[in-house]
C-alpha positions in Angstrom: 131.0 166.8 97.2 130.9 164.3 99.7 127.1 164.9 100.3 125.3 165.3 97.6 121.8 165.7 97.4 120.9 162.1 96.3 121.9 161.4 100.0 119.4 161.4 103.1 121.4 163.1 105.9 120.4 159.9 108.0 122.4 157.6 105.7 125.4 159.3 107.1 127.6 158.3 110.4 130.2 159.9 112.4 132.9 157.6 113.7 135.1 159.1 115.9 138.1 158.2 118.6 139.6 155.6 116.8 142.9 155.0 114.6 140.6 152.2 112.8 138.1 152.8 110.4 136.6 149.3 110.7 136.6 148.9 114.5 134.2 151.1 116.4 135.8 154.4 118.5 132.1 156.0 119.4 129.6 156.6 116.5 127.6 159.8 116.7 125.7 162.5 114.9 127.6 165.1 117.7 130.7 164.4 119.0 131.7 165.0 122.3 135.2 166.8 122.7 137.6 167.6 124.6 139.6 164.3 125.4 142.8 162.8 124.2 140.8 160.2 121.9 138.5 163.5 120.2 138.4 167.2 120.1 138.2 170.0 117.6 140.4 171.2 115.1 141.2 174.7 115.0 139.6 177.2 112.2 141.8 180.0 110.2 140.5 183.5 110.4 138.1 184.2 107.5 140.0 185.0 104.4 143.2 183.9 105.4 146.4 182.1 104.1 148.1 180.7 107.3 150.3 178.6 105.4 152.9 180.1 102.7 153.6 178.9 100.1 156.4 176.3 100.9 155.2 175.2 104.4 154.6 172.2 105.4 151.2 171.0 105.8 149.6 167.6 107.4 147.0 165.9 105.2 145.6 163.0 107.3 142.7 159.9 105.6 142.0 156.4 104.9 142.3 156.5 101.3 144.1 154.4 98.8 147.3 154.3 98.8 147.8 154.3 95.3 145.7 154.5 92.2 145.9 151.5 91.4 145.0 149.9 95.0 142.0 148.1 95.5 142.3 148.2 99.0 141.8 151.0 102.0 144.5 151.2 104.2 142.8 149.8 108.0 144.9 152.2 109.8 144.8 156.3 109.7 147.5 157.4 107.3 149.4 160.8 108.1 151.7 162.3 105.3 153.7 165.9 105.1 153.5 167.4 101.8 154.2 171.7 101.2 152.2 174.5 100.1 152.3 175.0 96.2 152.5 178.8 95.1 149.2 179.8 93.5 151.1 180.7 90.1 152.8 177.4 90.1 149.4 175.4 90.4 147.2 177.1 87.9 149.9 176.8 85.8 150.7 172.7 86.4 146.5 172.7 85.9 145.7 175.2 83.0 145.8 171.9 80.0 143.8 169.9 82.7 140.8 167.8 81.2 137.5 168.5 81.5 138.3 172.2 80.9 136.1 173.3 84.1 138.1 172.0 86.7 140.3 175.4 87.3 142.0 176.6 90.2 139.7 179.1 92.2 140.1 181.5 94.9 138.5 179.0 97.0 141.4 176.5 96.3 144.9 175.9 97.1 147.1 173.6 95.8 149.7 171.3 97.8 152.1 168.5 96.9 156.2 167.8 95.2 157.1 168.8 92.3 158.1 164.8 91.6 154.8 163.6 92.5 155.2 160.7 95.2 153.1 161.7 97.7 149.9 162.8 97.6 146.2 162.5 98.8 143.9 160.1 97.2 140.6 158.8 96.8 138.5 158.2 99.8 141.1 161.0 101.2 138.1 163.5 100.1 137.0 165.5 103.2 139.6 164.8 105.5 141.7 167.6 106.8 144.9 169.0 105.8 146.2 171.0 108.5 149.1 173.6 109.5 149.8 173.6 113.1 146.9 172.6 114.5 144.8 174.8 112.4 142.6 173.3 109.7 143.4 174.9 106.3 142.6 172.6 104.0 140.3 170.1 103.0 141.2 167.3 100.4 139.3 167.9 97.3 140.3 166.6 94.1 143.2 166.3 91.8 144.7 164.8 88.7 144.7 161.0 89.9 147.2 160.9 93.2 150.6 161.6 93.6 151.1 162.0 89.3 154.3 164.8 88.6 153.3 168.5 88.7 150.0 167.8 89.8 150.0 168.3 93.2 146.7 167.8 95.4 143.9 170.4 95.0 142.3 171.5 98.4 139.5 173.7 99.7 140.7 176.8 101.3 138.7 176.7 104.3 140.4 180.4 105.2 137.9 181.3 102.7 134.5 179.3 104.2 135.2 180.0 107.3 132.5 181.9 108.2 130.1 179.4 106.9 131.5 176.8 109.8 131.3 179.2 112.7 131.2 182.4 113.2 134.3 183.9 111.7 137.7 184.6 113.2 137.6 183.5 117.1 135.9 186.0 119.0 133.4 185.5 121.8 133.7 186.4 126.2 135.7 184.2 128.2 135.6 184.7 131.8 133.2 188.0 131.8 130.1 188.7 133.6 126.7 189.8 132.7 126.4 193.4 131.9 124.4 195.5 133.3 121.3 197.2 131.9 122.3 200.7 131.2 125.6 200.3 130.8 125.9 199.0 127.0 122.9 200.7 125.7 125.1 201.2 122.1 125.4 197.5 121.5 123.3 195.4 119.2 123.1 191.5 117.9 123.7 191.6 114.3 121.5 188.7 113.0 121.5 186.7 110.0 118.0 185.1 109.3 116.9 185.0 112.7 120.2 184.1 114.5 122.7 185.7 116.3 125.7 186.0 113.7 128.1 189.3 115.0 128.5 192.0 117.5 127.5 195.7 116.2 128.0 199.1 118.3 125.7 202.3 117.4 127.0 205.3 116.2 125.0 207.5 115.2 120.8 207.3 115.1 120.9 205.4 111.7 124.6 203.6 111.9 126.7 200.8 113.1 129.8 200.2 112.9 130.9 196.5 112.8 133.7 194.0 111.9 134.0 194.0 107.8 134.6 189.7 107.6 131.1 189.3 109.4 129.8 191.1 106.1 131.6 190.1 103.6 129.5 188.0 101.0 126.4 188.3 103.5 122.9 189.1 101.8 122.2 192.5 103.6 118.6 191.4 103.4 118.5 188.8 105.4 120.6 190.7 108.1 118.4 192.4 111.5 120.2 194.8 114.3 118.6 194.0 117.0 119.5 196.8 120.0 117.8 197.4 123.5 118.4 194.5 125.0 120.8 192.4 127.2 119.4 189.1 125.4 120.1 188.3 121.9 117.2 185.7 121.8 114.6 187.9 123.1 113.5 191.0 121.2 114.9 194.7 122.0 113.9 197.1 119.0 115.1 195.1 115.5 115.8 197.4 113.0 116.6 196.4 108.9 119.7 196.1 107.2 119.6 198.6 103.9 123.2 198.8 103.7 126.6 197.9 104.3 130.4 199.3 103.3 133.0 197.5 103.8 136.7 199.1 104.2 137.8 199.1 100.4 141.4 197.8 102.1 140.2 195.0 104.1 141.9 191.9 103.3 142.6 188.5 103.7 144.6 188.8 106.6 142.4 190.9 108.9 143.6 194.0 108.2 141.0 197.3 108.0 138.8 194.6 109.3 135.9 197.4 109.7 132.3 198.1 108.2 129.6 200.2 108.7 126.3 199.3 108.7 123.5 201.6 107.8 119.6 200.5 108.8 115.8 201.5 107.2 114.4 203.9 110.1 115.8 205.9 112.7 116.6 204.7 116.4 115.1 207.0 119.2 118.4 207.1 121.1 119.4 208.7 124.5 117.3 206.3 126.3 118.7 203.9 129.3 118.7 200.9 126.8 119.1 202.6 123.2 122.2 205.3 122.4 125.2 205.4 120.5 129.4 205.0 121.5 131.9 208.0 121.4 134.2 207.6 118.4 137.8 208.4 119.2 140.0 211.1 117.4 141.9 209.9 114.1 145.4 208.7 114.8 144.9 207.8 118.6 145.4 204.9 120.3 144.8 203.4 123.9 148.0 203.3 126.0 149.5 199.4 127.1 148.4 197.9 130.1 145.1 200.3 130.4 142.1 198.4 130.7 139.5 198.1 128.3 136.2 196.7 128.1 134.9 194.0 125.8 131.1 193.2 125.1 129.3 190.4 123.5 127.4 187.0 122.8 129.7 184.6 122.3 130.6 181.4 123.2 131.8 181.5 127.2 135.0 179.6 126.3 136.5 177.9 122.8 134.9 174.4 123.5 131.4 175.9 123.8 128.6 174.8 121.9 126.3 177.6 123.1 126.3 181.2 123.0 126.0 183.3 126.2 122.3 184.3 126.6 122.9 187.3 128.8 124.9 190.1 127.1 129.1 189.7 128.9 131.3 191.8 129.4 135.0 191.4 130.1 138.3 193.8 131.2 141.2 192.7 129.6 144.6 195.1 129.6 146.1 196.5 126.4 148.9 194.8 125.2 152.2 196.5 123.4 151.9 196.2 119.3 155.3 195.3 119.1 155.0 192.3 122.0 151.8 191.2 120.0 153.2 191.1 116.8 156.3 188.8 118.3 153.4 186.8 120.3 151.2 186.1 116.6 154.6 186.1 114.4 153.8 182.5 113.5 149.9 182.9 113.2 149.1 185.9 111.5 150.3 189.9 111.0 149.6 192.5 113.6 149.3 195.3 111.6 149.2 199.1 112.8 145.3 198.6 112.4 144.9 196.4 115.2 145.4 196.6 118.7 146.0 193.7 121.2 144.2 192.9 124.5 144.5 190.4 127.2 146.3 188.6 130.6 149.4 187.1 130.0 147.9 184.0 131.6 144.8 184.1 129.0 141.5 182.9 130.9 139.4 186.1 129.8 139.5 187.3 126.3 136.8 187.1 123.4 135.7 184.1 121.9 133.4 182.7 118.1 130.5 184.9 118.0 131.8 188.0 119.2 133.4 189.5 116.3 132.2 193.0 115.5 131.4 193.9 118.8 133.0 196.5 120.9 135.6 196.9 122.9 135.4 200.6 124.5 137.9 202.7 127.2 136.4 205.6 129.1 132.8 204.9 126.9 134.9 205.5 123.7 134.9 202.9 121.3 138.6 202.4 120.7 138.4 198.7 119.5 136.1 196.2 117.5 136.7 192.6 117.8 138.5 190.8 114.8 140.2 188.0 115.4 143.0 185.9 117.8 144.2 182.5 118.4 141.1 180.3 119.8 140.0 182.2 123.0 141.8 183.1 126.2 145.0 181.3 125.5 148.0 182.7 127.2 150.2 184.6 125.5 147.6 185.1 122.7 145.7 188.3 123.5 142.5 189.1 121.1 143.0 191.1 118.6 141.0 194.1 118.0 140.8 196.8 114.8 142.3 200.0 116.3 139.2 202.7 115.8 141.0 205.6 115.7 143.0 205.0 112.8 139.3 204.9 111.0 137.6 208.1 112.6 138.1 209.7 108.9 137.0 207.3 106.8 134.1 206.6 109.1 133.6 210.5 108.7 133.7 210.6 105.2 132.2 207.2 104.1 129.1 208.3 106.6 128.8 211.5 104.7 129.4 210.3 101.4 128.2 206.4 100.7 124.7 206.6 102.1 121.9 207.8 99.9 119.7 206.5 102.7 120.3 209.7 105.1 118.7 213.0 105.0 121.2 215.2 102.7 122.3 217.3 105.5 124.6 215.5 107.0 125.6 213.1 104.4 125.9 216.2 102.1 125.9 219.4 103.1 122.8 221.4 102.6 123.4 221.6 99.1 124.3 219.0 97.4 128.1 219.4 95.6 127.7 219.0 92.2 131.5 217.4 91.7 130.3 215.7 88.6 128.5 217.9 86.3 126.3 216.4 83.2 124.5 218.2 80.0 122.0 220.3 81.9 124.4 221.5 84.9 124.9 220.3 88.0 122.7 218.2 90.6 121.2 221.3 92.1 119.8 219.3 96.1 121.0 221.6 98.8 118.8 220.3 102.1 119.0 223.2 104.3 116.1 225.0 103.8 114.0 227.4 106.7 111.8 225.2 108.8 109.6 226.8 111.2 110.2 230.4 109.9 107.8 233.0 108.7 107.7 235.3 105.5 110.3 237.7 105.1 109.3 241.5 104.7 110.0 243.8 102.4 113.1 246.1 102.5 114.5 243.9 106.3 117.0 241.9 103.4 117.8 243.8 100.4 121.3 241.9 101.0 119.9 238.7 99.9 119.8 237.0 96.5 119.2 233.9 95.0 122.2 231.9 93.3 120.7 230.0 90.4 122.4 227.8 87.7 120.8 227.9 84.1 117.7 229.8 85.5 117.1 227.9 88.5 117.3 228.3 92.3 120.6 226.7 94.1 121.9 228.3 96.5 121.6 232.0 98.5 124.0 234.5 98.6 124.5 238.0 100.2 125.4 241.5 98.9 128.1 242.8 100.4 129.2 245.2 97.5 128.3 246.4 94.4 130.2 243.8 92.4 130.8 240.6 95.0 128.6 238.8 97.0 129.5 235.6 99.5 128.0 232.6 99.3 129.5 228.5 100.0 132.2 227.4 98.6 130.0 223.4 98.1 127.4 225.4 96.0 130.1 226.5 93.0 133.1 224.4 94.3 133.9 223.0 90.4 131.1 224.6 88.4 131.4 227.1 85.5 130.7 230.5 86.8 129.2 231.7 83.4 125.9 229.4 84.1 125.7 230.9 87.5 123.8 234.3 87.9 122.1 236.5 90.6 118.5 237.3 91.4 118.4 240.2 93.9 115.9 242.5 94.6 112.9 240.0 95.2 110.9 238.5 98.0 110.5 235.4 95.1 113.4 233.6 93.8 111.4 232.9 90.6 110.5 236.1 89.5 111.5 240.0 89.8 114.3 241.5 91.0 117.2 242.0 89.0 119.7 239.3 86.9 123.2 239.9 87.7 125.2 237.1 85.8 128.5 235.9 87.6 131.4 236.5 85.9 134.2 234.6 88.3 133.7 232.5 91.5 136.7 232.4 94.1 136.5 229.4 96.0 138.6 229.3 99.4 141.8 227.4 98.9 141.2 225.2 102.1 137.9 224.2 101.5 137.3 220.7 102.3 134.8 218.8 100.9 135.3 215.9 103.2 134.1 217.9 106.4 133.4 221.4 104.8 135.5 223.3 106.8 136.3 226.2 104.8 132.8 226.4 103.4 132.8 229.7 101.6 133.1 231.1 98.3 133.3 235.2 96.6 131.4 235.6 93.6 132.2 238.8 91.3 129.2 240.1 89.5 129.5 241.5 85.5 127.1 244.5 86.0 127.2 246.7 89.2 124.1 246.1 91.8 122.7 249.3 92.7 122.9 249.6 96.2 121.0 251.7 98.3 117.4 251.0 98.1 114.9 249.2 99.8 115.2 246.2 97.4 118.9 246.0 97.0 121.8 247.2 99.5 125.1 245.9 100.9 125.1 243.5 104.3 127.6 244.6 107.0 130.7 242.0 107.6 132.0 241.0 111.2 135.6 241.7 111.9 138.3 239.5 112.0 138.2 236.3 114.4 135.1 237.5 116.1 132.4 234.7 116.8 128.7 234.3 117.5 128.2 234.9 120.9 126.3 231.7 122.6 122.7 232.0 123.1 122.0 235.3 120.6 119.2 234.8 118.5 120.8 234.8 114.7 118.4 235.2 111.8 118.5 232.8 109.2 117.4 234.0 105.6 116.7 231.3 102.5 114.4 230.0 99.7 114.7 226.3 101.1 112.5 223.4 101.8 109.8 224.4 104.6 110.1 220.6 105.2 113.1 218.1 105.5 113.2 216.1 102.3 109.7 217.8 100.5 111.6 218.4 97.6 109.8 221.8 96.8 111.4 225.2 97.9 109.5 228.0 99.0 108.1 230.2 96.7 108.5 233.5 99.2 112.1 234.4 101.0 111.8 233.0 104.3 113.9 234.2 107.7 113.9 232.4 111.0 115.3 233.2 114.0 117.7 230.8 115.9 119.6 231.0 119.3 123.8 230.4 118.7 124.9 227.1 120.5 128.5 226.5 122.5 130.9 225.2 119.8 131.6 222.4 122.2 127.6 221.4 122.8 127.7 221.4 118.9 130.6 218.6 118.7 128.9 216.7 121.3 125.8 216.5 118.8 127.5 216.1 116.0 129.8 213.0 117.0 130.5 211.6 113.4 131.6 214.9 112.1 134.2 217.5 113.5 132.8 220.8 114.3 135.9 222.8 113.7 136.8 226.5 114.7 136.2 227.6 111.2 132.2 226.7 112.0 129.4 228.2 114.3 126.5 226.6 115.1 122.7 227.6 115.8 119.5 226.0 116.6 117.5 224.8 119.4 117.7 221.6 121.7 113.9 220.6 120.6 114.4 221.5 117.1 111.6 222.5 115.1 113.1 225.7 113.6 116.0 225.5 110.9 117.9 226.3 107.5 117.0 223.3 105.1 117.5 222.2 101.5 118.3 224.6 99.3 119.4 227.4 101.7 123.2 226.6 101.8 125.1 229.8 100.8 122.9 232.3 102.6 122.9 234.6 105.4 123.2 233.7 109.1 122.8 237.7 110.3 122.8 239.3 113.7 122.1 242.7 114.1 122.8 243.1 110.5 125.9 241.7 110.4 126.9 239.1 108.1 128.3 236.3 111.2 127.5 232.9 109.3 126.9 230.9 106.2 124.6 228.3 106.0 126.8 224.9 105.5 125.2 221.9 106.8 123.6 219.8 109.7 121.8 217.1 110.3 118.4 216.5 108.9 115.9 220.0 109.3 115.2 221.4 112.8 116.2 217.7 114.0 116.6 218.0 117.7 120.2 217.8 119.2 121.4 219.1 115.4 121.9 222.3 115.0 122.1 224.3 111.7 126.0 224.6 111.1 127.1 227.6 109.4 130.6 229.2 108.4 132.0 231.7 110.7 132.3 234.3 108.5 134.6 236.3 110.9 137.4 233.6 110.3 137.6 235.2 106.7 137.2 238.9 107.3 140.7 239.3 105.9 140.5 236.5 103.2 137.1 238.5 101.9 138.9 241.5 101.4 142.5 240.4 99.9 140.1 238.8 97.0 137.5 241.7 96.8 138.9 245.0 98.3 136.0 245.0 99.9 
C-alpha cells in the first residue's frame, strides 16, 4: 500500500547500509549484497507458516514510537513481539471499524495480549522476521500497541512466489549438461520467462512441482522442451491443463502436479523423450547418488539464472537425519526425500523447483524446497515420486479430457454415472486398418447395445452367456442391455437377445482395468449352430498369447481415432501379439499387469478403437483376449491391450457352467 498508483516509480529511493535514516548508507535502485553493512533476507517456502503461533518474531522500522509522537525515531528500532493464533486475531478484529478490514489468509497477526508493544506508522513495509527468514511484512492495525489488537502483517509464506521463484531451488556447483542426456526436461515459462523446472512423461504430460502452479493462469504458461537453453527456443508447447495433488499444502507436502499440454510431442528423439516413472511405494536408498537438473540460480546470492541447462550429483540423505537437520525450519514428511553433502556447496537453488532429480534415468525426485541453497547440513528437499506412481496413474487416466479416450478411459468409456437416457455410451477402441468381415468366419460375435444402441461387442460362447468387459456394464442395469447376434450390421438383422443379469468380475479395477471382464446371461436361448450364430471356443486355464501370432480382432468401432462414427459393417483385423514386457515399456504411465495381453504393431496403423471394447481378440478360433484399452488407435509404440481370457477359464465356468 506503500506504492500506490498515484506514485511514479522514480519518485522512490532505496537507502541502504545504514542504522540512520537521515544520514546516507548508499542510495540505489539495486542493492548490492553480500556484506556486513547489506544483504538479503531469507524467503519462506510458498504457503508456509514458519512461525507458530507463540514464537517470537523480530519486527524491525523507523516508525513512531507512539501514536501520539510527532517524531520518527533517527535510529533503526528493533522490537520482539509473538505470533498470535489465527482464532485469537480474527476474533480480537471481528467488531473492527470500517467492516472490510478482516483477517485474510494472506495475513497473520502478531503482538501481547496487553498491548505495549507494537508496530506503527511509518513501520509499513518493513520486515518482521523469524530466524533470519522474512515472514512478515508490517501492514496495518488498530492504532499501535492498543490491548487485544495486536499488529496485522502480510504473510509473505503466501506471496512468495510473486518475489522469486518459490521455495529455494536452483544448481549450485553443477555443470552443463550434455545434449542427449536430459532430453525429458523442459522450462516451464510464465509469459515469456523462465518460471519452473518440468520433466516429460508421457507424449502429452509433465509432471512438475504443485507450488509453481498454484494460483498460475495456465494460459499464460509455455513448456518449452528440446533444448539445453531456456532463452533460446526448443519446441514450446501450450499449457491446457494443470492438476494439482488435492493434498498439497502449506507446508510442502504432496508438493506434485501434472501438467497436460495442446498437441502431442514427437518423442524418442536425441533432444525430445520422456523419464521412467518409479514403482508406487519405492524409494532411493541413503547415500546413492542422484542427479539433479535445472535453470536456476548458480548459487543463493545470484541475480541471474544459469543459461546453459546444469546438472548436479548430490547423495541421498537418511529421512530421519533430515527431519532432525530441518526440525526447526520445516516438516520432512514421508513424501519427500533429502539430498546433498554434508558440507553443502552443491545442491539446488530459486528457479529450479519442479525440475527433476532422477537415479538410474528414473525420475525418483522433483525439486521442492530447502533452506537457501547448498548450506551444510541443509540438503534440498525433493517430493519422493514413488509414493505418487498411482495417483499419477489414475489422475493421467481419469482428469484429462484432453487425451484420446483410450488411455485416459479405456476403449469404452465407463459409464459410472448414469443419467435419464442411460449411460455415456464412448468406448475408443474401434478397428483401424481392418477390412470387412465375412459371412459365417464370426457367428460368435454380437453387438452389446444399451436402449437400442451400439456399446460394446461381445462373444457367444453358449446358448445362454456370452463374455464381454467388465468397463462396458461395470454399474449399469442389465435389463437396458440386450444382444444383436447374427448380423454383419450392428444396426439391423440378426436376432435381439435381451440380458437378463451381468456378472462383473469381483477384482475388477477401474483404476487400471485389470480384471476387465464381465459374463452376461441371456433371457431367450441363441440358437447355435448355424452360419449366423454359433458358440466361440475358450482357452484353458493360465495359457497366454504366444508372442508374435497374428490375433484377429473383431468390432463395430471407429475406423478412425476420435471420428465419432462406428462402422456400419463388422470389421476384423489381424494383429501380431507383443512380449508383455515390450508392452510395459510402451505403456510407462500404466501397469501392464499379468491379467493383460497385448497386440499391435511397432508402426501402428492397424488396431481395436472406440466402440470395440468387450469384443473378441481370437486365434485360431479360440477366444484368447478382450478388447480393454490402449493408447490412442493404431498409435505407434501402443498396442491394443486386451484381457487374457485364459486367466479366467475357471472364473467363466464357476459363474456359467460353461
Amino acid at each position: 500500500h506503500n506504492t500506490n498508483v498515484t506514485k511514479e516509480p522514480k519518485a522512490f529511493l532505496l537507502r541502504c547500509g545504514t542504522l540512520l535514516r537521515e544520514k546516507p548508507g548508499t542510495d540505489f535502485n539495486i542493492s548490492k549484497l553480500g556484506t556486513p553493512a547489506m544483504d538479503k533476507i531469507a524467503l519462506p517456502p510458498q504457503d508456509t507458516d514458519l512461525a507458530p503461533a507463540g514464537a517470537m518474531t523480530t519486527v524491525i522500522g523507523w516508525g513512531l514510537n507512539s501514536t501520539h509522537s510527532p517524531l520518527l525515531p533517527e535510529k533503526l528500532q528493533t522490537l520482539d513481539i509473538p505470533v498470535v493464533d489465527r482464532p485469537t486475531c480474527i476474533s480480537d478484529y471481528k467488531n473492527y471499524n470500517p467492516p472490510e478490514y478482516r483477517i485474510s489468509d494472506y495475513m497473520f497477526c502478531a503482538g501481547y495480549d496487553e498491548g505495549i508493544r507494537d508496530s506503527c506508522s511509518h513501520d509499513s513495509g518493513s520486515p518482521l522476521k523469524y530466524k533470519n527468514t522474512l515472514v512478515g511484512i508490517v501492514s496495518w492495525g488498530n492504532f499501535c500497541a492498543i490491548p487485544h489488537y495486536p499488529g496485522v502483517y502480510t504473510r509473505v509464506g503466501n506471496i512468495a512466489r510473486v518475489v522469486e521463484c518459490p521455495h529455494t531451488s536452483a544448481i549450485v556447483g553443477g555443470d552443463d549438461a550434455k545434449r542427449g542426456d536430459n532430453p525429458h526436461m523442459c522450462s516451464l515459462q510464465y509469459s515469456g520467462r523462465h518460471w519452473c523446472g518440468a520433466a516429460i512423461i508421457g507424449d502429452r504430460w509433465a509432471l512438475t512441482a504443485a507450488h509453481c502452479l498454484r494460483g498460475v493462469d495456465p494460459t499464460r504458461l509455455v513448456l518449452r522442451c528440446g533444448t539445453l537453453l531456456y532463452a533460446t527456443p526448443g519446441v514450446d508447447y501450450t499449457v491446457n491443463r494443470v492438476i494439482i495433488h488435492n493434498r498439497y499444502d502449506q507446508y510442502g507436502d504432496n508438493d506434485i502436479a501434472l501438467i497436460g499440454i495442446n498437441g502431442q510431442m514427437q518423442l524418442g528423439t536425441r533432444d525430445l523423450d520422456r523419464i521412467r516413472l518409479p514403482a508406487q511405494g519405492s524409494d532411493v536408498p541413503p547415500g546413492s547418488m542422484v542427479t539433479v537438473v535445472g535453470w536456476g540460480y548458480l548459487d543463493y546470492f545470484g541475480t541471474d539464472l544459469a543459461h546453459t541447462l546444469q546438472t548436479v550429483d548430490v547423495p541421498v540423505v537418511d529421512r530421519q537425519r533430515c527431519t532432525s537437520e530441518y526440525e526447526d525450519y520445516n516438516v520432512v514428511t514421508n513424501n519427500m526425500m533429502c539430498a546433498g553433502l554434508d558440507q553443502g556447496g552443491k545442491d539446488a537453488c530459486q528457479n529450479d523447483s519442479g525440475g527433476p532429480v532422477k537415479f538410474n534415468n528414473v525420475l525418483v525426485g522433483i525439486i521442492s524446497w530447502g533452506n537457501e541453497c547448498a548450506r551444510p547440513l541443509f540438503p534440498g528437499v525433493y517430493v519422493r515420486v514413488g509414493n505418487y506412481r498411482d495417483w499419477i496413474r489414475v489422475t493421467y487416466m481419469f482428469k484429462f479430457d484432453q487425451c484420446k479416450v483410450n488411455l485416459c478411459l479405456p476403449r469404452y468409456t465407463p459409464h459410472r454415472h448414469h443419467n435419464e437416457t442411460g449411460p455415456s455410451i464412448l468406448p475408443d477402441m474401434q478397428i483401424v486398418g481392418g477390412d470387412d468381415a465375412q459371412t459365417g468366419a464370426n457367428p460368435h460375435m454380437c453387438s452389446l447395445q444399451y436402449n437400442g444402441k451400439h456399446g460394446c461387442g461381445a462373444s457367444i460362447i453358449s446358448a445362454q452367456w456370452a463374455v464381454t468387459a467388465a468397463h462396458c456394464v461395470d454399474g449399469s442395469d442389465p435389463n437396458k442391455w440386450s444382444l444383436r447376434c447374427g448380423t454383419l450390421l450392428h444396426a439391423q438383422g440378426g436376432s435381439y437377445f435381451p440380458v437378463t443379469e451381468s456378472i462383473v468380475h469381483p477384482d475388477y479395477d477401474h483404476t487400471n482395468q485389470d480384471n476387465d471382464i464381465a459374463v452376461l446371461k441371456v433371457g431367450n436361448d441363441i440358437p447355435l449352430g448355424t452360419s449366423d450364430m454359433d458358440k466361440i471356443n475358450l482357452p484353458e486355464q493360465d495359457s497366454d498369447m504366444e508372442t508374435g501370432a497374428m490375433i484377429t480382432v473383431v468390432g463395430w468401432g471407429y475406423l478412425k481415432d476420435g471420428s465419432g462414427v462406428n462402422s456400419d459393417n463388422l470389421k476384423t483385423v489381424d494383429v501380431p501379439a507383443v512380449l508383455r514386457k515390450d508392452c510395459q515399456d510402451d505403456y510407462l504411465m500404466h501397469d501392464i499387469t499379468d491379467n493383460m495381453s497385448c497386440a499391435g504393431f511397432d508402426e501402428g496403423g492397424k488396431d481395436a478403437c472406440t466402440n470395440d471394447s468387450g469384443g473378441p481378440a481370437k486365434y485360431n478360433n479360440v477366444l484368447v483376449g478382450v478388447v480393454s484399452w490402449g493408447g490412442g488407435c493404431a498409435v505407434a509404440h501402443q498396442p491394443g491391450v486386451y484381457t487374457r481370457v485364459g486367466k479366467y477359464r475357471q472364473w467363466i465356468q464357476e459363474q456359467t457352467g460353461v
